[in-house]
C-alpha positions in Angstrom: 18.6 18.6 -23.8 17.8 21.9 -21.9 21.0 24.9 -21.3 22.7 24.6 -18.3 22.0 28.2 -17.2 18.5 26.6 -16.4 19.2 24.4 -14.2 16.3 22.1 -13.9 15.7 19.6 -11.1 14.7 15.8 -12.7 11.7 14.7 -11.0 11.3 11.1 -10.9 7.4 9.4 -11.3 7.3 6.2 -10.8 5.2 3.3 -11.7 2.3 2.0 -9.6 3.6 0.7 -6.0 7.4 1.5 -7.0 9.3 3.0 -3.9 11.1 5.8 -4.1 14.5 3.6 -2.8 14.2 1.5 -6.4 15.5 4.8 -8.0 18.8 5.4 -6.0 21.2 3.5 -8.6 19.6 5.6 -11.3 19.8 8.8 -9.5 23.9 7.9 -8.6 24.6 8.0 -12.2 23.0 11.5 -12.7 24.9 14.8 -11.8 21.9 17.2 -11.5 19.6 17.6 -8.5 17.0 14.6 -8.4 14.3 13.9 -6.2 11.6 10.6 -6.7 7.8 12.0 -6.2 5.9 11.1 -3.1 2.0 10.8 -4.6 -0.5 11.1 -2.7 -2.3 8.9 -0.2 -6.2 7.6 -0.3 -8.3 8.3 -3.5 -6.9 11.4 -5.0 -7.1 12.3 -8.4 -5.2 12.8 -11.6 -5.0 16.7 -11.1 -4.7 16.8 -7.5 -1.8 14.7 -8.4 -0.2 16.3 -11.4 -0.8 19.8 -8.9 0.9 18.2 -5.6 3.8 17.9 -8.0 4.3 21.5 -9.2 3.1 22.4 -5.8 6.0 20.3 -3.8 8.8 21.4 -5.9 8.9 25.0 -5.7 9.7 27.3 -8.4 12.2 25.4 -10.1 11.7 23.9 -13.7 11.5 20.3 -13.8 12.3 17.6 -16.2 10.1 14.7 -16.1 11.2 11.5 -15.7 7.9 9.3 -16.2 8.1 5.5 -15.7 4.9 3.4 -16.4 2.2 4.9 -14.8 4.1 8.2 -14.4 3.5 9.1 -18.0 -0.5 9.3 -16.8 0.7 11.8 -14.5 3.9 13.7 -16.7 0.8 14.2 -19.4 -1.3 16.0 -16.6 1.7 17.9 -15.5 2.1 19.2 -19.0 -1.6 19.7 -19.7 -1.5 22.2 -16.5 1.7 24.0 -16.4 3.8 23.4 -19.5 5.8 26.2 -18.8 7.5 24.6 -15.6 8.9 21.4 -17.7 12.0 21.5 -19.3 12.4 17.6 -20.6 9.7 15.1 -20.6 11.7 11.3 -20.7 9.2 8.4 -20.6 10.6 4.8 -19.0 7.7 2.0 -20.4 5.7 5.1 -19.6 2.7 5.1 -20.8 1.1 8.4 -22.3 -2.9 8.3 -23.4 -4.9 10.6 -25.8 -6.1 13.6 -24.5 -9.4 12.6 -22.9 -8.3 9.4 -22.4 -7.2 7.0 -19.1 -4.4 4.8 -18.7 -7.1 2.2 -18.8 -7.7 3.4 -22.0 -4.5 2.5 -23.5 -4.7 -1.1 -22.8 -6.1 -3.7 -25.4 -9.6 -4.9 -24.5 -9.0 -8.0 -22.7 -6.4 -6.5 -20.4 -8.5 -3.6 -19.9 -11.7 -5.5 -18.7 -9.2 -7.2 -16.5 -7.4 -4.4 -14.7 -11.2 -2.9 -14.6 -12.6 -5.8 -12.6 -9.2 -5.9 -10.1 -9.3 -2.1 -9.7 -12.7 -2.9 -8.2 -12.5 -6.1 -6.3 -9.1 -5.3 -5.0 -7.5 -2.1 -5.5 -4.3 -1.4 -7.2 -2.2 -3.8 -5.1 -1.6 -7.0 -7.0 -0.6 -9.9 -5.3 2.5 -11.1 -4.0 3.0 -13.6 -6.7 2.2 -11.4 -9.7 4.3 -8.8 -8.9 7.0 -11.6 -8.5 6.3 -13.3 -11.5 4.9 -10.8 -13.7 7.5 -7.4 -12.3 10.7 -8.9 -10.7 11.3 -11.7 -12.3 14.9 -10.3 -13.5 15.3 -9.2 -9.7 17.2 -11.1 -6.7 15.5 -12.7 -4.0 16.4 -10.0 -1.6 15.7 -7.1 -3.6 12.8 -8.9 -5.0 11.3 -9.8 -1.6 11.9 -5.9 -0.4 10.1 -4.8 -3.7 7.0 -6.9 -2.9 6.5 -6.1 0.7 7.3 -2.6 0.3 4.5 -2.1 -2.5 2.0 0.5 -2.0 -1.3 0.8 -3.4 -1.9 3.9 -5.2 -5.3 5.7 -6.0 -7.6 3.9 -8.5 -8.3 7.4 -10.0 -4.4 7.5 -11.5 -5.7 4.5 -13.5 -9.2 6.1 -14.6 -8.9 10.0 -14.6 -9.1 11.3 -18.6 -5.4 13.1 -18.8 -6.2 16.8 -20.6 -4.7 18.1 -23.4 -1.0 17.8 -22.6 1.8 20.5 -24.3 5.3 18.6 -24.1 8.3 20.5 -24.4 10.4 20.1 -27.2 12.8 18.1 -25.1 11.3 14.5 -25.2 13.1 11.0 -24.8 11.5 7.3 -24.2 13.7 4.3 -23.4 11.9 1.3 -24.7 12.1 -2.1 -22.2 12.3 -4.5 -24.3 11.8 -8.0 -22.3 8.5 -5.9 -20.7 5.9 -8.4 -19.5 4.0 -5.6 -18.7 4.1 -3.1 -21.7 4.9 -5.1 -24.8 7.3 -3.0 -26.8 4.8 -2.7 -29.9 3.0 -0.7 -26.7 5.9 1.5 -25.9 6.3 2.4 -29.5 2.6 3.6 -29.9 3.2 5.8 -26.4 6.7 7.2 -27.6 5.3 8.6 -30.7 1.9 9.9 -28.8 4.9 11.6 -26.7 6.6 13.1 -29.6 9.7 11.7 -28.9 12.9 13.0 -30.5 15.1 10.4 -28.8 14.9 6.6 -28.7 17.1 3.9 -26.6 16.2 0.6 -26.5 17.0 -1.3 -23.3 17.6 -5.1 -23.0 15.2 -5.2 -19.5 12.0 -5.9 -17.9 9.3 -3.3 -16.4 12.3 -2.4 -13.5 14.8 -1.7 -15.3 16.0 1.3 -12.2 16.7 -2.0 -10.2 17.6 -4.5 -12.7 19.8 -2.0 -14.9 20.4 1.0 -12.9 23.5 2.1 -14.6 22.9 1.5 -18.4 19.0 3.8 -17.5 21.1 6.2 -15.7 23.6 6.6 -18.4 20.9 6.8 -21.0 19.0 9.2 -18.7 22.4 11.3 -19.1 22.8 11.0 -22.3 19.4 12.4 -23.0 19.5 15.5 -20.7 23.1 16.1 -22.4 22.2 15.7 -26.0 18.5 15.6 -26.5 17.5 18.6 -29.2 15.4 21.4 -26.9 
């Protein structure tokens, strides 16, 4: 994907409410310096996000790994600062039109949905959703820890417009293919938005760090190894 005289570090964007612990299988399989992005707390925006990311990892060059909601944010990254991305690699990420939202991407019904929760409840769902709907594949125990560690995140990540976003050459999307969350018809349309030159399909929900950790890894790998740049 990128020569290894550059050296980038893969930076890790996770999903709405995802801890940063969900990605420590993943980031076992990987032999390059990793580290899973912290965003930021209260109502932030999309830029002060996408900037807090470039900001917090120095100088280095960075390949994105975007999952879900990520992709909102690896677009803003690249709209900003395409220069600093070596690889963009989408997981279910989901990656809008310039000038458009995440909330944008979603068919109408779902949209007017997530619209009216964003406002009544914030971007927490509830316990039994996120269990039914997210870790369905997932053990009690890792389930349970999923749930109560879930964070809220800031409501503008779902309604900021992303700019006009210039990937790198080096782009990859694993598609989920048992998503409850992102149909894979929905993945598709993102991964060409994206550009990508490389495909995998993976038999696994929305989580597929937790419920698969070392087929995503090894794809992940395979990717950053092999994926034209």
């Amino acid at each position: 994907m990128v020569p290894d005289s550059i050296r980038p570090t893969i930076a890790f964007l996770s999903g709405s409410g995802l801890p940063a612990w969900a990605w420590n299988g993943v980031r076992d399989e990987l032999r390059m310096p990793t580290y899973v992005v912290d965003y930021l707390k209260g109502e932030a925006s999309l830029a002060q996000h996408a900037r807090a990311v470039l900001d917090g990892s120095g100088h280095v060059r960075l390949i994105l790994v975007a999952h879900s909601l990520g992709g909102v944010v690896a677009s803003q990254i690249c709209a900003i600062a395409p220069d600093r991305i070596a690889g963009v690699i989408g997981v279910s990420a989901a990656f809008p039109p310039p000038g458009r939202s995440f909330l944008d991407t979603l068919p109408r019904r779902e949209r007017l949905l997530m619209t009216a929760a964003l406002r009544l409840s914030g971007t927490r769902p509830p316990a039994s959703v996120l269990r039914r709907g997210y870790a369905d594949e997932l053990d009690d125990d890792t389930a349970g820890r999923l749930v109560s560690g879930f964070e809220a995140e800031s409501r503008r990540l779902f309604t900021d417009p992303v700019g006009s976003p210039s990937f790198p050459s080096a782009r990859g999307y694993v598609l989920t293919s048992r998503d409850r969350q992102s149909s894979p018809e929905r993945q598709e349309s993102y991964a060409v938005r994206l550009g990508a030159t490389c495909r995998r399909e993976l038999d696994a929900g929305h989580w597929p760090m937790l419920s698969r950790p070392t087929e995503l890894g090894a794809l992940l790998r395979e990717f950053i190894e092999t994926c034209p740049s």
